[in-house]
C-alpha positions in Angstrom: 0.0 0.0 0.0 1.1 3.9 -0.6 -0.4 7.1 -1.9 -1.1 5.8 -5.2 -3.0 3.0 -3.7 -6.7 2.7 -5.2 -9.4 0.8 -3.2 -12.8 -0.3 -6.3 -16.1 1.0 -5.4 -19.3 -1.0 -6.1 -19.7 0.7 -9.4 -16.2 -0.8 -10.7 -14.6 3.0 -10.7 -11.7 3.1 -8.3 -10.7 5.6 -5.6 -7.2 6.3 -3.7 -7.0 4.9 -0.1 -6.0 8.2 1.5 -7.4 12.0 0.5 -6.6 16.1 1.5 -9.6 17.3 3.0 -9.6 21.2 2.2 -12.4 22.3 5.2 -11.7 25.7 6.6 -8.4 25.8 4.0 -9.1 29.6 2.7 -4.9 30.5 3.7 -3.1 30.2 0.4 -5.6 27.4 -0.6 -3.4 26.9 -4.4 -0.5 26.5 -2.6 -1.4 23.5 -0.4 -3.7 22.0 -3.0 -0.2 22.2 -5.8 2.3 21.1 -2.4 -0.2 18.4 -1.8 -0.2 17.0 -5.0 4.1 17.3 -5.1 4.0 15.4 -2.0 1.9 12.0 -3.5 -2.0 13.0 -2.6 -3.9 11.9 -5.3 -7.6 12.8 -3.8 -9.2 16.1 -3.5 -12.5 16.9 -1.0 -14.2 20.0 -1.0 -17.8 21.0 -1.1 -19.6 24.1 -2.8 -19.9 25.7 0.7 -15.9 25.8 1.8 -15.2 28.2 -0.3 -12.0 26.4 -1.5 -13.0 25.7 -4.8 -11.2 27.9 -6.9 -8.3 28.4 -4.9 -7.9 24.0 -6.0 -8.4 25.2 -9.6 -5.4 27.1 -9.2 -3.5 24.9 -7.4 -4.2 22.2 -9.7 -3.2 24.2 -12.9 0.3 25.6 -11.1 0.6 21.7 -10.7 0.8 20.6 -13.8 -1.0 17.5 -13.1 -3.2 15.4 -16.1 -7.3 15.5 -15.1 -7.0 11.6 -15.1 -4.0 11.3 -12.4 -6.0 13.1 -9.4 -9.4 12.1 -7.8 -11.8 15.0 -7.3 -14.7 15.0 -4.0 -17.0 18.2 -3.9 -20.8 18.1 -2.5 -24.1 20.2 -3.2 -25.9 21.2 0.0 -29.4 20.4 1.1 -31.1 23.1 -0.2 -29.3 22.9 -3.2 -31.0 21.9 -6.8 -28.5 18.9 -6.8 -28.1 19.0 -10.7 -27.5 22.8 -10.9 -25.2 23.0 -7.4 -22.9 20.3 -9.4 -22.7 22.2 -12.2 -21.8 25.2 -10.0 -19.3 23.5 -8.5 -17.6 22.3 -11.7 -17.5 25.6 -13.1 -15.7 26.9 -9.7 -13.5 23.9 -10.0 -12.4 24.5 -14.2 -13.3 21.0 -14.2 -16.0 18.8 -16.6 -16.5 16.3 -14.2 -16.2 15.3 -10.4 -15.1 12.0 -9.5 -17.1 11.6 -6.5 -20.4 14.1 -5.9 -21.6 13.8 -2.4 -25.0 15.4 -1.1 -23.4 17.5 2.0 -26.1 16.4 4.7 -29.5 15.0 4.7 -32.3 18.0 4.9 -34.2 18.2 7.9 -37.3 16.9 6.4 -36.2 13.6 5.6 -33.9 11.8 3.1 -33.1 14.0 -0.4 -34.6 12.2 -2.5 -35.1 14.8 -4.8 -31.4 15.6 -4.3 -30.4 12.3 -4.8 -32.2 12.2 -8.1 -30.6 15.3 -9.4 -27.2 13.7 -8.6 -28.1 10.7 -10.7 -29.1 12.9 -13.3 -25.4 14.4 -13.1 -23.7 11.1 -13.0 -26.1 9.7 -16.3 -25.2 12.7 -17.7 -21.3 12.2 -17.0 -20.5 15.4 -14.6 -19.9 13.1 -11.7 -18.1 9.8 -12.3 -20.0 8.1 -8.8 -22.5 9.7 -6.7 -22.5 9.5 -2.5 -23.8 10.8 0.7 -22.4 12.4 3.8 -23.4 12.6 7.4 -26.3 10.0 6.6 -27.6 7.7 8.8 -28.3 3.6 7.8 -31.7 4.5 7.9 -31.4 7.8 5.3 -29.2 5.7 2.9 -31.9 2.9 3.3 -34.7 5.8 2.3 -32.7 7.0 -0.7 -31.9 3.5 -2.2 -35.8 2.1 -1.7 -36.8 5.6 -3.4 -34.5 5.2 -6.7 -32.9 2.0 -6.7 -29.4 3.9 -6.5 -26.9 2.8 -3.9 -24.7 5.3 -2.5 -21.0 5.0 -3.4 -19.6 6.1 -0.3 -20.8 7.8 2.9 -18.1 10.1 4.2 -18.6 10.7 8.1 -17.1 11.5 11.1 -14.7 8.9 11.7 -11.9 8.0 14.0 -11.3 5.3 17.0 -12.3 7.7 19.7 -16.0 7.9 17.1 -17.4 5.1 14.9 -20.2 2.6 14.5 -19.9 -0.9 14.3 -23.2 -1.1 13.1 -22.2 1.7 10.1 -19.3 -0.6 9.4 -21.0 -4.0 9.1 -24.2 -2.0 7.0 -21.2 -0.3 4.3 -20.0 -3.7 4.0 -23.1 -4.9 2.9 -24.0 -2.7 0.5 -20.2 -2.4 -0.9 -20.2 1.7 0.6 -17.2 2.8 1.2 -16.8 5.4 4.1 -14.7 8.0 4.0 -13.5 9.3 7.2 -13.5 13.1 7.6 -11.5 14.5 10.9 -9.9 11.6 10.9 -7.5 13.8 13.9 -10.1 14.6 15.8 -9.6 18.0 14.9 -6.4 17.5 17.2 -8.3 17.5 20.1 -7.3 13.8 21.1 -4.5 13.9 20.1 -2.9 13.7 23.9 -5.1 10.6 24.7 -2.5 8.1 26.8 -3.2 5.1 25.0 -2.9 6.8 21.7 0.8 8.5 22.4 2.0 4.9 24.1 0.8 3.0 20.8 2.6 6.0 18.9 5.8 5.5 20.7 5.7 2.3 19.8 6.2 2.4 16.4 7.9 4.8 16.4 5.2 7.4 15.2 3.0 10.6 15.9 -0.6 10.2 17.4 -1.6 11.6 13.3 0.2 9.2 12.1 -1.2 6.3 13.8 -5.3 7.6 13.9 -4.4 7.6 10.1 -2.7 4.1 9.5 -5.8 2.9 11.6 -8.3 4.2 9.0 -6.4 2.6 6.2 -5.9 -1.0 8.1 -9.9 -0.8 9.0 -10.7 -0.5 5.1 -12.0 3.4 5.3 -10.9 6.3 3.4 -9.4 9.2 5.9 -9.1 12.5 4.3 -7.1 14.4 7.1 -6.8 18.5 6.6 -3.5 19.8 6.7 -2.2 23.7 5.1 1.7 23.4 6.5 4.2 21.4 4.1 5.0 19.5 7.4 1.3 18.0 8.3 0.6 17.1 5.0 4.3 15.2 4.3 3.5 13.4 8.0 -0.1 12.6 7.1 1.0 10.8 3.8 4.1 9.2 5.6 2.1 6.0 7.0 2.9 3.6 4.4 6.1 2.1 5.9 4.5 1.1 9.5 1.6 -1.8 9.7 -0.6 -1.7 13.5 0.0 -5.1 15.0 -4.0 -6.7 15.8 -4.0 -6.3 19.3 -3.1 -2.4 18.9 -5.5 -2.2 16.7 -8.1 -3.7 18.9 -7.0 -1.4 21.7 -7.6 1.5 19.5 -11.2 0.2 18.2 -11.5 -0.4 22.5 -11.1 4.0 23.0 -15.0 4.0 21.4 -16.8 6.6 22.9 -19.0 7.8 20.0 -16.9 11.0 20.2 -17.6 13.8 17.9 -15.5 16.8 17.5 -18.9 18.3 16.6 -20.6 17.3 19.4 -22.4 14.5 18.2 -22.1 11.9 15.3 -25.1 12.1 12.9 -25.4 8.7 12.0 -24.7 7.1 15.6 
């Protein structure tokens, strides 16, 4: 496994094990997006409502890099028109297709179906390569797939040892969804946890480090955020370390349903 390391989605399109998230990343946006991509990322999340998209754009085109060699995430929002938002977005992003077009969050009134319809619309009509969900529930994706027949690609969520649902888990196996793990740090607010700085220690590694390597060994996708050349080389540099089982187990032991939000929406 390393950077360039793909993981196949039920749809037969394939997506790197390990992404930049770009939340809150308004500083010199082009410059960590184009030292991102220097350093090995190959995946790109964003949403209509960061306001990171064209500061990517730019740090994609000082990059250099060919459309097919990087792997783009943006969302629409709930109150979006799904089809237009993604349109929007591609037009911020100087792009003619997203790899992966997520709805942001489920509306208060229930599912998105209508949303989710207007992203299969985009996808039939080739502007996103996969369609997804984020911050959904079992019960939400359940809603959306009766509605349409449409499985979600992926369901990116809140997601770290100290936060996660076995029940989530064994339900994305299932249905062959992939879950991408956003704050995948905790927003750095763990990271002091004992158990998690003596398991570092061990291998000789930072608390990041491990909370990342323990995304990639349980089979989901973390997209940690990172704007100084040093987080993003040490979020990228856990491809030369495996977790031994019993570590790991300890670290899926530190459940607490934790959310760096305050509460995890699909717990």
């Amino acid at each position: 496994m390393d950077p360039k390391t793909e993981i196949m989605l039920h749809t037969g399109n394939r997506m790197p094990v390990l992404g930049l998230g770009t939340w809150q990343l308004t500083d010199d946006t082009a410059e960590t997006i184009a030292t991102a991509l220097e350093l090995g990322y190959r995946m790109i999340d964003t949403s209509g409502d960061y306001g990171t998209q064209p500061g990517i754009a730019d740090g994609i085109n000082r990059s250099g890099i060919e459309r097919a060699d990087f792997y783009l995430v943006t969302k629409v929002e709930e109150v979006d028109d799904a089809y237009q938002a993604t349109r929007k977005n591609l037009d911020e992003l100087q792009l003619d297709y997203a790899d992966l077009m997520l709805i942001h969050r489920p509306p208060r009134t229930g599912a998105g179906e209508d949303l989710w319809r207007g992203l299969i619309r985009a996808k039939e009509e080739g502007l996103a390569k996969d369609i997804g969900v984020s911050n959904y529930s079992i019960d939400l994706m359940d809603a959306l797939i009766d509605a349409t027949g449409e499985v979600p690609t992926v369901n990116q969520i809140e997601w770290s040892p100290f936060g996660h649902s076995d029940d989530m888990l064994r339900y994305a196996k299932e249905k062959q969804i992939v879950i991408q793990a956003y704050s995948p740090l905790t927003r750095t607010k763990r990271l002091r946890d004992e158990t998690l700085t003596k398991i570092a220690a061990k291998y000789g590694k930072s608390p990041t480090q491990v909370l990342v390597r323990w995304n990639l060994q349980r089979g989901t996708v973390p997209i940690p955020k990172a704007n100084q050349r040093q987080h993003l080389e040490e979020n990228i540099d856990v491809f030369d370390f495996d977790l031994g089982e019993r570590d790991l187990k300890t670290l899926d032991g530190l459940n607490e349903h934790y959310s760096s939000l305050g509460t995890l929406p699909y717990s």
